[in-house]
Biopython code that builds the backbone (N, CA, C, O; Angstrom):
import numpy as np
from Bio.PDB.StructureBuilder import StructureBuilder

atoms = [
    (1, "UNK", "N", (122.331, 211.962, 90.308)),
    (1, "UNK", "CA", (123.530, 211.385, 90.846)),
    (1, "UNK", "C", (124.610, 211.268, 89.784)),
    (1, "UNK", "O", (125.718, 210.843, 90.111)),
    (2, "UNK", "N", (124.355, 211.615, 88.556)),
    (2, "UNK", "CA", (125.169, 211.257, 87.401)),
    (2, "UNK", "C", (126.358, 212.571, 87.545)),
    (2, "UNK", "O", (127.450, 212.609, 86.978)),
    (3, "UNK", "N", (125.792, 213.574, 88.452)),
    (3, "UNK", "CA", (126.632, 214.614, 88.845)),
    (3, "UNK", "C", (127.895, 214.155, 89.571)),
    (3, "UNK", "O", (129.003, 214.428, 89.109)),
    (4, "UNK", "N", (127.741, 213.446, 90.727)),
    (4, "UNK", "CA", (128.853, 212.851, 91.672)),
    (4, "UNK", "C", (129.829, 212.020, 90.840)),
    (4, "UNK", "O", (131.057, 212.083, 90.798)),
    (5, "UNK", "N", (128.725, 210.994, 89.998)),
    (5, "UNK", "CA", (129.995, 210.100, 89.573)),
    (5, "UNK", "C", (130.711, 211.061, 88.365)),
    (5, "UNK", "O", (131.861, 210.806, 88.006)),
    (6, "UNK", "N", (129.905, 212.248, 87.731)),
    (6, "UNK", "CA", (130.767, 212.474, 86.495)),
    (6, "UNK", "C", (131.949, 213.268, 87.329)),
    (6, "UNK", "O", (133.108, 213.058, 86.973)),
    (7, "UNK", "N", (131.746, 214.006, 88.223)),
    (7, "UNK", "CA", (133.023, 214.800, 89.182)),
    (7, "UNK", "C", (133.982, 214.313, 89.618)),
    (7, "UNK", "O", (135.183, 214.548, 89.486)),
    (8, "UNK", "N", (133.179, 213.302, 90.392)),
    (8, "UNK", "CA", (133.705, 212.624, 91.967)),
    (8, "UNK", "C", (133.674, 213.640, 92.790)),
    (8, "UNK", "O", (134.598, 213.571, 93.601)),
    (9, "UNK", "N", (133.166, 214.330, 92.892)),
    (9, "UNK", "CA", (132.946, 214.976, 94.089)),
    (9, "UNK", "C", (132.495, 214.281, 95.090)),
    (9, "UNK", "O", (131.872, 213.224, 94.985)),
    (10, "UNK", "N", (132.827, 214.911, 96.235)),
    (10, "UNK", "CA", (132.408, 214.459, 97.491)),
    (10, "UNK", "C", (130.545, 214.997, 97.985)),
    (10, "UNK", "O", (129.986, 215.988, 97.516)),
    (11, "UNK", "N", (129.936, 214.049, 98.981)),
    (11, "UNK", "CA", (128.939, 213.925, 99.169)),
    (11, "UNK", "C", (128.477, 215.482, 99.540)),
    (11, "UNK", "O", (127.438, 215.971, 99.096)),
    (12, "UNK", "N", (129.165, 216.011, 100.197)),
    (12, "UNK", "CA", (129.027, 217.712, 100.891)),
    (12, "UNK", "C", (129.222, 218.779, 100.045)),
    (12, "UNK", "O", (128.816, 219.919, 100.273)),
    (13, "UNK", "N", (130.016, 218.327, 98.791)),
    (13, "UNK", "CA", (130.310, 219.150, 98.002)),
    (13, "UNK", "C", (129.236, 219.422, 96.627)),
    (13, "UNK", "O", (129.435, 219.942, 95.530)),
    (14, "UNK", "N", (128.253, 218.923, 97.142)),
    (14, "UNK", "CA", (127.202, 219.017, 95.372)),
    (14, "UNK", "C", (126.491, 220.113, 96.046)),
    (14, "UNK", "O", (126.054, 220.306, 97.180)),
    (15, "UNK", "N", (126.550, 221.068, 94.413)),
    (15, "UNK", "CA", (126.073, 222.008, 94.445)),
    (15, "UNK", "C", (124.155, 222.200, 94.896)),
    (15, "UNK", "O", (123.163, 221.516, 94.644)),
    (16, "UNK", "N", (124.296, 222.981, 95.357)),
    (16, "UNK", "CA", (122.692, 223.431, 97.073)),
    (16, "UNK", "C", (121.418, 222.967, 95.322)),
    (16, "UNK", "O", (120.316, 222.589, 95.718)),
    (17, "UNK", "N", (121.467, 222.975, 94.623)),
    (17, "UNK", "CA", (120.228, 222.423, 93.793)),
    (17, "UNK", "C", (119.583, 221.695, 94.070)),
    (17, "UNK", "O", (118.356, 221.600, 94.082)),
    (18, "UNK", "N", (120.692, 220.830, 94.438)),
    (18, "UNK", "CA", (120.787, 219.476, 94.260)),
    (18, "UNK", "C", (119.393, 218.648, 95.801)),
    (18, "UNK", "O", (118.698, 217.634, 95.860)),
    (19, "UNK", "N", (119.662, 219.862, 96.750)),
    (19, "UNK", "CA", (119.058, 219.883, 97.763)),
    (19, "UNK", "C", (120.351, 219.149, 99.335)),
    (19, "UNK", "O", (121.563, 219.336, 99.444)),
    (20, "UNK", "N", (119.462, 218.400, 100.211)),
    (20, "UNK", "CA", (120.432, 218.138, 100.885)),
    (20, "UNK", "C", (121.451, 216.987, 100.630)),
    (20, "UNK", "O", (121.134, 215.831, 100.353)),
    (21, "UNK", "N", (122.701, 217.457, 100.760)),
    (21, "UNK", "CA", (123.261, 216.222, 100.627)),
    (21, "UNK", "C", (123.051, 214.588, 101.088)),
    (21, "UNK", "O", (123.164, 213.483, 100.557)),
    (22, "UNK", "N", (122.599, 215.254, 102.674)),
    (22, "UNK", "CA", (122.376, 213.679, 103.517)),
    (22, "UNK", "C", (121.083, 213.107, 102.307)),
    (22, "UNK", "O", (120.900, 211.980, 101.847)),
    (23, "UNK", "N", (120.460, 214.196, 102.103)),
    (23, "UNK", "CA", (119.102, 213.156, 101.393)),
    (23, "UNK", "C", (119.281, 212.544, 99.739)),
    (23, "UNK", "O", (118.841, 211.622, 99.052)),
    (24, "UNK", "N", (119.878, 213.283, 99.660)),
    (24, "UNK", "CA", (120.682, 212.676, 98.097)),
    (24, "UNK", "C", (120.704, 211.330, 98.565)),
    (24, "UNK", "O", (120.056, 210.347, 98.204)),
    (25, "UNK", "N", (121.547, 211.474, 99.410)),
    (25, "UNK", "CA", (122.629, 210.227, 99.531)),
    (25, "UNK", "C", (121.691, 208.851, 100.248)),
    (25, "UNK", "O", (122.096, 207.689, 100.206)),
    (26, "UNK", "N", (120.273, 209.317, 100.945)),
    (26, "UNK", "CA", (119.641, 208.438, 101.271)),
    (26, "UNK", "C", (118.921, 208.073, 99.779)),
    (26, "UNK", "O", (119.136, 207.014, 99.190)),
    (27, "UNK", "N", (118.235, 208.893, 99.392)),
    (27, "UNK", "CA", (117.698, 208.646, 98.294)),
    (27, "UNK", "C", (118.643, 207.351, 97.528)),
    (27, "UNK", "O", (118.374, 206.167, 97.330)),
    (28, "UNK", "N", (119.338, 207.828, 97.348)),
    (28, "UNK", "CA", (120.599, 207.046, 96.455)),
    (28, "UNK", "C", (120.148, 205.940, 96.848)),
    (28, "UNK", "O", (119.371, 205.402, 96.059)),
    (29, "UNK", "N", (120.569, 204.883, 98.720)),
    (29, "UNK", "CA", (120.748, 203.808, 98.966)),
    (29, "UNK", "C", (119.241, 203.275, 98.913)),
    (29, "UNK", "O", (119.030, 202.067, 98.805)),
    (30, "UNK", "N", (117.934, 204.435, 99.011)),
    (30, "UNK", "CA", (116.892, 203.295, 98.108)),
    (30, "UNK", "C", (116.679, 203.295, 97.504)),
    (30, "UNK", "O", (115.557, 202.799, 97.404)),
    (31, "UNK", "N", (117.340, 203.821, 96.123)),
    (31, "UNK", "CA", (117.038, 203.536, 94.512)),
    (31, "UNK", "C", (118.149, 202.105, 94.662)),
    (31, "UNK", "O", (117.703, 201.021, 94.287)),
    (32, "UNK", "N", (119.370, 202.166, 95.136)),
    (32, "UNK", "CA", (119.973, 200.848, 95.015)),
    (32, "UNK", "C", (119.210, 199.670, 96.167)),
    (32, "UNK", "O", (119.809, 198.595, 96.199)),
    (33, "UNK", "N", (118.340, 199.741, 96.818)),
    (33, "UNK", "CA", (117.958, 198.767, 97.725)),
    (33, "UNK", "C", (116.815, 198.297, 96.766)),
    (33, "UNK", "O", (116.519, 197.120, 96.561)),
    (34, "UNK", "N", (116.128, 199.561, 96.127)),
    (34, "UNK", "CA", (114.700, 198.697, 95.364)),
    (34, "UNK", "C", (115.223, 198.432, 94.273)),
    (34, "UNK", "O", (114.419, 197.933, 93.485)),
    (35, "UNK", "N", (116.530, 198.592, 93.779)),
    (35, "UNK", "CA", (116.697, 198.154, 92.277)),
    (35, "UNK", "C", (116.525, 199.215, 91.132)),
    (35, "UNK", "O", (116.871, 198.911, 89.990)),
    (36, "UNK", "N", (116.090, 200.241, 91.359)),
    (36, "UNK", "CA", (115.805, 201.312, 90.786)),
    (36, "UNK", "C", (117.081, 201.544, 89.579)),
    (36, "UNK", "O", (117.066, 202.534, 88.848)),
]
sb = StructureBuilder()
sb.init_structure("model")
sb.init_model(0)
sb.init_chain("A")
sb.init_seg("    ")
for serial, (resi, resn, name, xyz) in enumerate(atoms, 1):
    if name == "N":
        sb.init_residue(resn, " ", resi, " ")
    sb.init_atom(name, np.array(xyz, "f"), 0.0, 1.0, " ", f" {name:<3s}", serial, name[0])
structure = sb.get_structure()
């Protein structure tokens, strides 16, 4: 995720490596829900 914030890119716009965006972005809200 250090990708998005170093860009700001938008959620749709990270490069296909990265995998899916929607799941990034879930991933994301449970690393911030468990504290991660």
């Amino acid at each position: 995720m250090a990708f998005k914030y170093r860009t700001g890119c938008a959620w749709m716009d990270l490069p296909e490596k990265f995998g899916s965006w929607k799941g990034i972005r879930i991933r994301l809200r449970r690393w911030a829900a468990d504290g991660t």
